[in-house]
C-alpha positions in Angstrom: 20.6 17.8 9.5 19.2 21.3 9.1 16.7 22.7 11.5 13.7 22.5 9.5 9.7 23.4 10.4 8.7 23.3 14.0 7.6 19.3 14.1 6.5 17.9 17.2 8.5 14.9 16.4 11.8 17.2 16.4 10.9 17.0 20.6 11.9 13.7 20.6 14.8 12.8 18.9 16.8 12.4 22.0 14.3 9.8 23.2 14.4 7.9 19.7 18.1 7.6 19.2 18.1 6.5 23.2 15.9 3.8 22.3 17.6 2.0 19.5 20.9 2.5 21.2 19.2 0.6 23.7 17.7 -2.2 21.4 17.8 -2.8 17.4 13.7 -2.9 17.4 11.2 0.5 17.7 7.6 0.8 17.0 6.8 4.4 16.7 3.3 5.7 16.4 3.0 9.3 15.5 0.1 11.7 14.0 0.2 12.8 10.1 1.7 15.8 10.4 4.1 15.3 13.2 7.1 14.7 11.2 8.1 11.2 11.8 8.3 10.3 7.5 11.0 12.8 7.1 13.2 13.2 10.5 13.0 9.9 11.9 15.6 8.4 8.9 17.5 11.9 9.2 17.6 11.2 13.0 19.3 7.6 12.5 21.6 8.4 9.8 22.5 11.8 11.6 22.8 10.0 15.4 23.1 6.6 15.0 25.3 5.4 11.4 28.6 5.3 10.4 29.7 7.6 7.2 29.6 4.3 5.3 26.7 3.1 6.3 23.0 3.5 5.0 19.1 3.6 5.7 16.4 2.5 3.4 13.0 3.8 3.9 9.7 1.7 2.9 7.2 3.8 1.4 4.0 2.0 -0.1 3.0 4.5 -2.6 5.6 6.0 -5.1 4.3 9.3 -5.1 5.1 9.2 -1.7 8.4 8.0 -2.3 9.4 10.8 -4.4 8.0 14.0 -2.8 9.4 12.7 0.9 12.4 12.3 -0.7 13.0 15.8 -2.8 12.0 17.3 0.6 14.2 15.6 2.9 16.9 16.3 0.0 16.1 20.1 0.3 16.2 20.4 4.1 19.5 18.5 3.9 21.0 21.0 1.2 22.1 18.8 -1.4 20.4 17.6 -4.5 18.2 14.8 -5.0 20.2 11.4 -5.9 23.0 12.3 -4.3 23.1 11.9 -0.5 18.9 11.2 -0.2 17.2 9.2 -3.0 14.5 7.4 -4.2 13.6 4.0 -6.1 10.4 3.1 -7.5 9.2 0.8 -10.2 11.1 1.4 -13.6 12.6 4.3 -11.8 16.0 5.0 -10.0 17.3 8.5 -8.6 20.2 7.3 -6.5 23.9 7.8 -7.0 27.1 5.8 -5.0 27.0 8.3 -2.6 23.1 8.1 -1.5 22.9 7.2 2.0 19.1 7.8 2.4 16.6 5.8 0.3 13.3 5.9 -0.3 11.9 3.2 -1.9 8.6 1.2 -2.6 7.6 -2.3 -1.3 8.7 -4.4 -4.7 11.9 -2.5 -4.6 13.1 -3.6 -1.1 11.7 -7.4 -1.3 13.5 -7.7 -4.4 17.1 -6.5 -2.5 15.9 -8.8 0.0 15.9 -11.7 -2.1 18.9 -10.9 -4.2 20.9 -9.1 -1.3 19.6 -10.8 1.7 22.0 -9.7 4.3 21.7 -5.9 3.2 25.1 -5.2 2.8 25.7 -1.1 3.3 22.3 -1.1 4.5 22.4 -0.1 8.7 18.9 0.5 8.8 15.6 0.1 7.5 12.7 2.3 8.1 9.2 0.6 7.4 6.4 3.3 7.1 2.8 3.5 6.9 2.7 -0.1 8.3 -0.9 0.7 9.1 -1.5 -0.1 5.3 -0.5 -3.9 6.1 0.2 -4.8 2.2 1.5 -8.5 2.1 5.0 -7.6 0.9 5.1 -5.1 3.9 4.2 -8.2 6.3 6.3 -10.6 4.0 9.4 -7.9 4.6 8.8 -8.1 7.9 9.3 -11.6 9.1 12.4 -11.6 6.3 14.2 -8.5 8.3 13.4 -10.1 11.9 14.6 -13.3 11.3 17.9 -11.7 9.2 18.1 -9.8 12.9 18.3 -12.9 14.9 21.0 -14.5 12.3 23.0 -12.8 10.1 22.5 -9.0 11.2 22.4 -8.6 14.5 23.6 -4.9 14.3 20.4 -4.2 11.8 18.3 -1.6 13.0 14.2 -1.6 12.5 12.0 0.7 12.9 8.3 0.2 12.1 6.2 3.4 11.9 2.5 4.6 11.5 -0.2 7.2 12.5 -2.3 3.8 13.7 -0.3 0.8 14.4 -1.7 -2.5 16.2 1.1 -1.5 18.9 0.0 -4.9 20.8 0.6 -7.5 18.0 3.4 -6.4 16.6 5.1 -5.4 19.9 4.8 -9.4 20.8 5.7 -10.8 17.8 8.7 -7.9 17.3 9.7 -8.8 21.4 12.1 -7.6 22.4 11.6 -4.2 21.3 11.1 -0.4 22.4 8.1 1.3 21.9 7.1 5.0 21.1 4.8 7.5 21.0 4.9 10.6 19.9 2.1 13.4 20.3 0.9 15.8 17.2 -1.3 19.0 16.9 -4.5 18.9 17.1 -6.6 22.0 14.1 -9.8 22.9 14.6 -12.5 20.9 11.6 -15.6 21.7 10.4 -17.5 19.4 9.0 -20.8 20.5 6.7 -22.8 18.4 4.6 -24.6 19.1 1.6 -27.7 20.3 1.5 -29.6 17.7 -0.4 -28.7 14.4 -1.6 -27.0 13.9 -5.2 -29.3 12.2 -7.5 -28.4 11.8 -11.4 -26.0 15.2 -11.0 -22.6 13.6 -11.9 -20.0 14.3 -9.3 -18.0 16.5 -10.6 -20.2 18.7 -11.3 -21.2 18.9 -8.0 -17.7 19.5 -6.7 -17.7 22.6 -9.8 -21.1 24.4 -8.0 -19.8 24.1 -4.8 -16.6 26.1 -5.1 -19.3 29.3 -5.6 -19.7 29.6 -2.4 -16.8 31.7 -0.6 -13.8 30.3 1.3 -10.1 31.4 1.9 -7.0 29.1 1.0 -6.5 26.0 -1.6 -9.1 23.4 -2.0 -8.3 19.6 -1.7 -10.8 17.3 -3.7 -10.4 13.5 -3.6 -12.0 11.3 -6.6 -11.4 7.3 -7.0 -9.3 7.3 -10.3 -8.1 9.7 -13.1 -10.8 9.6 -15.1 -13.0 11.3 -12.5 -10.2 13.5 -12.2 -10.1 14.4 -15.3 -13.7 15.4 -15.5 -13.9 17.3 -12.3 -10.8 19.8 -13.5 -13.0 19.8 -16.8 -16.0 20.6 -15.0 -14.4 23.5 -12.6 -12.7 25.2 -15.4 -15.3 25.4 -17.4 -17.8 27.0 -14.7 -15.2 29.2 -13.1 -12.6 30.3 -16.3 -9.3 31.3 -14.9 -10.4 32.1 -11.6 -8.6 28.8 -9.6 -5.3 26.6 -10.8 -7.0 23.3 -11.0 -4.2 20.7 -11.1 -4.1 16.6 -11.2 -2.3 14.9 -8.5 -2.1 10.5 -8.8 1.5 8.1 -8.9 0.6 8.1 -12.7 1.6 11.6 -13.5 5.3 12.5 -14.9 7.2 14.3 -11.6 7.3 17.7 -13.1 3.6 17.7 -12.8 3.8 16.2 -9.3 5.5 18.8 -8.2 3.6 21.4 -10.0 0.4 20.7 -7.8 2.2 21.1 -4.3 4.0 24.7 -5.5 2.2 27.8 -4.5 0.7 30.5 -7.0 -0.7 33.9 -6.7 -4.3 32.8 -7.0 -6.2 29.4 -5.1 -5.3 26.2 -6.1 -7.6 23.4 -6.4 -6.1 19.9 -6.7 -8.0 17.0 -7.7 -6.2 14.0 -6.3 -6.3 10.2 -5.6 
């Protein structure tokens, strides 16, 4: 693995690896930010795995799927679908020579259920557990029990920012258990000055990107339509001045990719 941004997860790889030598099972909690989506699985199959063998990550949201894994492909220095790839629904970018996989719930519980001892499969990484979708529970129970029978050599990790370390550490038992510290930023919070009334919300999010401020803009609406309007809405009261871009699973991965690049002038992305 190639040394990469300064991640306070990076601190503790030695700690990690020491733990599941010491027993198949890890709960790891760790702040956004800190790393743990994109070193942790480079930290097994770097550490811990023979050349033959493989880790599969769990990943509830597709977008998240692909964009961990085109970075983790870049840090490694090879090319996506070859040794790090992805699988979502009615989409594949793996080869016979991807070790590292991102995938989504569906995807997993289906090799599960057609696979179920995981053959080539050394490890398996469930993230964002926080989320607690049923197949994520369902996968659970599935893995630990193929532990206890068929693969005992399996290794689990489970994985959030917030995890009910207390639950899951008794029905996991025997197992280690992590934590790993992030950064902590400054926030300011501010509120608008009056509420909205009748004034559609995008066109609220339009007036207040008047006022001045340094860096890209974030905005968060519940589905693509409002997504749709608010770029409609900022372009229209402020012309060329920002790149507004769309950012939702639904959108083709050339313009996934386009709203995380960096331009010469603010960016404003209107997102999920």
């Amino acid at each position: 693995m190639e040394s990469g941004p300064d991640l306070p997860i990076l601190a503790a790889r030695d700690e990690l690896t020491r733990a599941l030598r010491t027993y198949p099972r890890l709960l790891l909690t760790a702040p956004t930010g800190s790393g743990k989506s994109t070193q942790v699985p480079q930290f097994i199959l770097d550490d811990l795995l023979r050349p033959e063998e493989g880790v599969v990550v769990l990943q509830p949201r597709r977008l998240a799927c692909r964009l961990l894994a085109r970075w983790v492909a870049t840090q490694r220095g090879t090319r996506l679908g070859e040794e790090v790839g992805y699988q979502v629904r009615f989409e594949s970018c793996i080869g016979p020579r991807t070790r590292l996989r991102y995938v989504t719930e569906g995807l997993l519980l289906r090799q599960l259920l057609t696979k179920p001892a995981l053959p080539d499969v050394r490890a398996v990484v469930l993230d964002e557990f926080h989320e607690r979708h049923l197949e994520a529970d369902l996968m659970l129970g599935l893995l630990r029990r193929l532990q206890e029978t068929e693969r005992p050599d399996l290794l689990l990790v489970v994985m959030s920012a917030t995890l009910d370390v207390a639950s899951l550490r008794d029905y996991l038992a025997p197992c280690e258990v992590r934590s790993v510290t992030g950064r902590q930023y400054p926030v300011e919070i501010s509120y608008l000055a009056k509420p909205l009334r009748d004034e559609p919300i995008w066109d609220v999010v339009a007036t207040q990107l008047d006022r001045p401020f340094e860096g890209d803009v974030l905005v968060f609406m519940p589905g693509s339509y409002e997504i749709q309007r608010t770029i409609r809405a900022i372009q229209e009261r402020h012309g060329g001045r920002f790149i507004v871009l769309p950012l939702h699973g639904d959108l083709p991965v050339r313009d996934q990719e386009a709203a995380l690049a960096r331009y010469d002038r603010p960016k404003i992305v209107v997102a999920t």
